[in-house]
FILO-599225 format. One record per residue (C-alpha): residue in three letters; x, y, z. Coordinates in steps of 0.05 Angstrom, whole numbers, plus 5000, padded with zeros to 4 digits. Example, Ala and Ser with C-alpha at 12.3 -4.5 7.8 and 13.67 -1.06 7.14 Angstrom:
BEGIN
ALA524649105156;SER527349795143;
END
This chain:
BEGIN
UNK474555155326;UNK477254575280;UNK484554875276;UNK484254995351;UNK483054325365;UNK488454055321;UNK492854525348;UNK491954205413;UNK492353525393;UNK498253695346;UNK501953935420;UNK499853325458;UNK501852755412;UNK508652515386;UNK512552545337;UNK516452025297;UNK523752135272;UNK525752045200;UNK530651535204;UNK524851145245;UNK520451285189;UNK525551035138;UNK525450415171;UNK518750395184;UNK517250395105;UNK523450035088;UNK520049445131;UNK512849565106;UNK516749425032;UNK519348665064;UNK513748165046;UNK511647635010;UNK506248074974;UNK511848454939;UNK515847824928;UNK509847474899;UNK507747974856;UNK515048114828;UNK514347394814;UNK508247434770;UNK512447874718;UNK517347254709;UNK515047174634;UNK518447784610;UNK525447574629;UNK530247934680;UNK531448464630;UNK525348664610;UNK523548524677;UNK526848914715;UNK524949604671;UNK517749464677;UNK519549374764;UNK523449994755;UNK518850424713;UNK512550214760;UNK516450484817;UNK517951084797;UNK510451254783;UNK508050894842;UNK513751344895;UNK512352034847;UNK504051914873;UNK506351644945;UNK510252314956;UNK504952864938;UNK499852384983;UNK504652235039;UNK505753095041;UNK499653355040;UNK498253005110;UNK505253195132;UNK503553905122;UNK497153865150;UNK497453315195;UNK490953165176;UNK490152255169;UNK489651975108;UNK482251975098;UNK482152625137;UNK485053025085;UNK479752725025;UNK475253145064;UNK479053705021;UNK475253444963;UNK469653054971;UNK467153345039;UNK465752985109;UNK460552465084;UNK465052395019;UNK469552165063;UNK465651675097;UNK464251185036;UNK471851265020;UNK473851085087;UNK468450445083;UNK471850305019;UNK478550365045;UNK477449975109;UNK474149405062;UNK481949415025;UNK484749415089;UNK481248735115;UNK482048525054;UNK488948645044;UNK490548485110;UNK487547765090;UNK491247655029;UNK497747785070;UNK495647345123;UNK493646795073;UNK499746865033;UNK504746845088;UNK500846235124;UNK500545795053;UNK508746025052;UNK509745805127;UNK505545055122;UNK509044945053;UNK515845005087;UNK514244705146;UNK511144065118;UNK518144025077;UNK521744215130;UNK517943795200;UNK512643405162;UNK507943925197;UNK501944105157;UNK495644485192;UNK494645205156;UNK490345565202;UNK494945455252;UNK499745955222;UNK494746385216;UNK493446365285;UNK500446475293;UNK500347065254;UNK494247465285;UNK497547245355;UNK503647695342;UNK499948195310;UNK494948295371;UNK501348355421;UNK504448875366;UNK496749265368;UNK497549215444;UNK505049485446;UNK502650095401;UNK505750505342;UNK510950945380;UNK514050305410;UNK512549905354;UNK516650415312;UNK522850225355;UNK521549425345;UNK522049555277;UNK528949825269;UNK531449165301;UNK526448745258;UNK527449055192;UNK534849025192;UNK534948355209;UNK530048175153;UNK534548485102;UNK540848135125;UNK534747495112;UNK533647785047;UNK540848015026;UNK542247195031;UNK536447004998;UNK538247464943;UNK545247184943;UNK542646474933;UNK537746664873;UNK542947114839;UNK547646534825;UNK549946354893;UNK550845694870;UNK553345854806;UNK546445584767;UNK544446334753;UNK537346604721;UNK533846224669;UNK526346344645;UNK519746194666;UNK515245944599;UNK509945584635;UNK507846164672;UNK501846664648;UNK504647154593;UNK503947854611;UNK504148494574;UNK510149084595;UNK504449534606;UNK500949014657;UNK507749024684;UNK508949724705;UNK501749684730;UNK502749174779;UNK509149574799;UNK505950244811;UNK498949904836;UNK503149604895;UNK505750344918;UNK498150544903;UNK496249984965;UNK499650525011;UNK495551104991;UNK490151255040;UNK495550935087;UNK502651275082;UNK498751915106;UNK497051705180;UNK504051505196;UNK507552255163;UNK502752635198;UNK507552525259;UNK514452605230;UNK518553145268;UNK521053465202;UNK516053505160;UNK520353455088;UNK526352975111;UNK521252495142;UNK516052495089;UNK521952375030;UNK525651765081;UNK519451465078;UNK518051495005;UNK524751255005;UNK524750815047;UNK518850395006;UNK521850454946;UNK528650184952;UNK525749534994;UNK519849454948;UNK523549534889;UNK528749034920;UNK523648544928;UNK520148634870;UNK527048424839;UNK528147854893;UNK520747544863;UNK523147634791;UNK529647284796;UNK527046754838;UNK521446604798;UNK526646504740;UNK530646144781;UNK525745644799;UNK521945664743;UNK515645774774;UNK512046404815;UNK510045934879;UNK513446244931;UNK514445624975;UNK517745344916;UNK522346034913;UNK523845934989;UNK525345215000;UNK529345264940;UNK534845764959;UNK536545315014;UNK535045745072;UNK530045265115;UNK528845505181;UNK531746255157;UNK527746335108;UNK521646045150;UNK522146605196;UNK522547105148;UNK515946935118;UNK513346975192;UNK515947655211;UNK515148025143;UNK508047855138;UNK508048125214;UNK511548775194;UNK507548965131;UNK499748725161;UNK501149125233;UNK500849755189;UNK494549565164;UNK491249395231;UNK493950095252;UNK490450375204;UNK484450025198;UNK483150375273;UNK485551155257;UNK481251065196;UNK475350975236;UNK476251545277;UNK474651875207;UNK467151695223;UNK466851575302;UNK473752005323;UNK469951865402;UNK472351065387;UNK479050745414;UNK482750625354;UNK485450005388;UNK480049645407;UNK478049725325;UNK485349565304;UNK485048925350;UNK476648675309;UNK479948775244;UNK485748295257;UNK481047805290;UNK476747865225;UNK483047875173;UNK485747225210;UNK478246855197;UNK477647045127;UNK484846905113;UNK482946135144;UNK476946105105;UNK477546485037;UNK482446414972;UNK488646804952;UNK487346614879;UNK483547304868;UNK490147684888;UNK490648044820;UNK484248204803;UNK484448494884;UNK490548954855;UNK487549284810;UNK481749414844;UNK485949804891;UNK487950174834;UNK481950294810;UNK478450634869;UNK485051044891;UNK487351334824;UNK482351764807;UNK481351924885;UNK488052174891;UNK488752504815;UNK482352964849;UNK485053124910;UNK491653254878;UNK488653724836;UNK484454064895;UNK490254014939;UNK496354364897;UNK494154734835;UNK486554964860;UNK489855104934;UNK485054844972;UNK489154625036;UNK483254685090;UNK477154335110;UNK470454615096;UNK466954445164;UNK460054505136;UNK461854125071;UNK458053515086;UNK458253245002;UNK461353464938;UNK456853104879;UNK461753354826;UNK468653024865;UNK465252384876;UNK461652384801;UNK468452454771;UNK471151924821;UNK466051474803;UNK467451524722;UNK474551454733;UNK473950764767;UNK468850524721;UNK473850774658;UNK479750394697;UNK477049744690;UNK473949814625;UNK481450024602;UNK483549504633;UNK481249084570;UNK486649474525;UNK494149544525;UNK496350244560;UNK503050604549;UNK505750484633;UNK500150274663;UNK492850514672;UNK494050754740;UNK498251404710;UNK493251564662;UNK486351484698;UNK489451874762;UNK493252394705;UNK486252484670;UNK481952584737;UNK487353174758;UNK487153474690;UNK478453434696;UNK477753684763;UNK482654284750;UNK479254424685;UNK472454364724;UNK473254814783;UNK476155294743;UNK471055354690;UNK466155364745;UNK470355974777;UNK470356314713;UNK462456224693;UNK460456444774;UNK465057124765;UNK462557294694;UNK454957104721;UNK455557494772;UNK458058144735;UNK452058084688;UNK447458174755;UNK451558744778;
END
């Protein structure tokens, strides 16, 4: 009954092309979050730098890939496909968790960009009233909710292009422009390689229980789930790269300071305004599909459209000085989540949906260890990151789990026989 139905909904709905989904990533990748946090790895120097971006990339697209095609190939959402694993009520308390990230990501983007925006604009018009950016923000966001995702998908070819001509000239500035070139940032925070890549591959982590509701609907299901992989990874990685050499070229990680010093004004103004547009739409899209997960009789809409009103008040009222710690505890929930399902999903072949799976203690008790042992590792130094190793070491468990379990049910039952 469950494959009938998605069959049916599968006919009635559309599909997206790649290119559009190349674009659609490529834009997600354009914000101030990626910017910012290329900034905070600064101390090491552009060389060192730029193999820690690099490296963190890498890991972060390998894990955005095998998540992004397991909903391809079953065009199952995101949080749809955990049911795999951890069963339908499982998947409840992941999609609370995830929807929690979501506001709260949502939030930090919305905070970030409107800090950006009043900086500039009290340089740049003596104007200086945040929450009115904020407002400004959610405002275009609701009208983007209200145009929806297939038209939305069309904006965004125009809008991402022109925000990388925007950043192609910001880029041009920082990179010696003007002839000053890249110097080095010792006032700023040190920070380890290995905290490095992490940051790197936590940011493609952020996309996770996302990436998977938008490649559901690609036409073709392996040319539009690898553009979109793609597609993140070259923008993110670009600016990633764009916050590192700007940080160095300012000598310090503020990113109103990185702005207003490249010289672009009113340019660069606007792309702080339509980036943070661009990346936080997909998370009010999501926000909505996700909830389907629990009540799939609600308009998806009408949630996207409460989230953004609720993203836009905390983003007025709250702090962006917790942004790190907020990172990693993305990483921490969605590592082992994924090294599980991962396991279940390509080695243990378990591509379907249980229907009367309602909870799998074993899934959610390894879950639960591995996000406990991510932040207690966070405490030591880790060869590339914790993110590889907690999500590696979860896969490895599970498989070695079921397995076993396979094994001791056969042999038990040829005893009784």
């Amino acid at each position: 009954m469950f494959n009938l139905l998605r069959r049916y909904i599968l006919q009635s709905t559309y599909h997206t092309s790649s290119v559009s989904q190349f674009f659609l990533w490529f834009g997600a990748s354009i914000s101030l979050a990626e910017i910012v946090t290329g900034s905070l790895i600064a101390p090491l120097g552009m060389t060192r730098g730029l193999q820690a971006i690099l490296i963190g990339h890498v890991i972060g697209a390998i894990i955005l890939l095998l998540a992004a095609w397991i909903s391809a190939n079953s065009r199952l959402t995101a949080l749809e496909a955990t049911r795999i694993s951890f069963g339908a009520y499982g998947s409840y308390v992941l999609t609370i968790l995830n929807m929690l990230q979501l506001v709260g990501w949502a939030s930090v983007m919305i905070a970030t960009g409107s800090l950006a925006l009043n900086g500039m604009s009290k340089i740049l018009f003596g104007f200086d009233f945040l929450p009115i950016w904020a407002l400004t923000i959610g405002g275009i966001l609701l009208i983007w909710i209200f145009v929806g995702l297939k038209n939305v998908s069309k904006l965004n070819i125009v809008a991402v292009s022109i925000l990388f001509l925007f950043t192609l000239l910001l880029a041009y500035v920082i990179f010696g422009g003007n002839g000053q070139g890249i110097g080095s940032v010792d006032a700023l925070e040190a920070i380890s390689f290995s905290s490095a890549v992490e940051l790197s591959a936590v940011m493609s982590l952020s996309w996770l229980p996302l990436i998977g509701d938008y490649t559901r609907h690609v036409k073709n299901k392996r040319s539009g789930t690898l553009m979109s992989i793609v597609g993140y990874a070259i923008g993110s990685t670009f600016m990633f790269i764009i916050g590192l050499g700007g940080s160095l070229y300012v000598g310090s990680s503020d990113i109103s300071d990185i702005m207003m010093a490249s010289g672009l004004g009113i340019v660069a103004l606007g792309l702080v305004l339509l980036s943070t547009v661009v990346t936080t739409y997909l998370d009010s899209y999501s926000v909505g599909v996700n909830f389907k997960n629990i009540v799939p009789s609600i308009n998806e809409r009408y949630v996207s459209i409460l989230f953004t009103v609720l993203a836009v008040t905390i983003a007025i009222l709250a702090s962006v000085a917790a942004y790190e710690s907020f990172l990693y505890f993305i990483g921490s929930v969605f590592a082992p989540l994924y090294g599980i399902l991962f396991a279940d999903y390509y080695l243990l072949n378990r591509r379907n949906i249980e229907v009367n799976k309602k909870w799998s203690t074993g899934a959610m008790g390894l879950w639960l260890a591995g996000v406990i042992i991510y932040h207690v590792s966070l405490s030591f130094t880790v060869p590339l990151g914790h993110t590889l190793w907690v999500l590696v070491g979860s896969f490895i468990i599970r498989y070695v789990a079921v397995v076993t379990r396979r094994a001791f049910t056969v042999q038990k039952e040829g005893k009784c026989i």
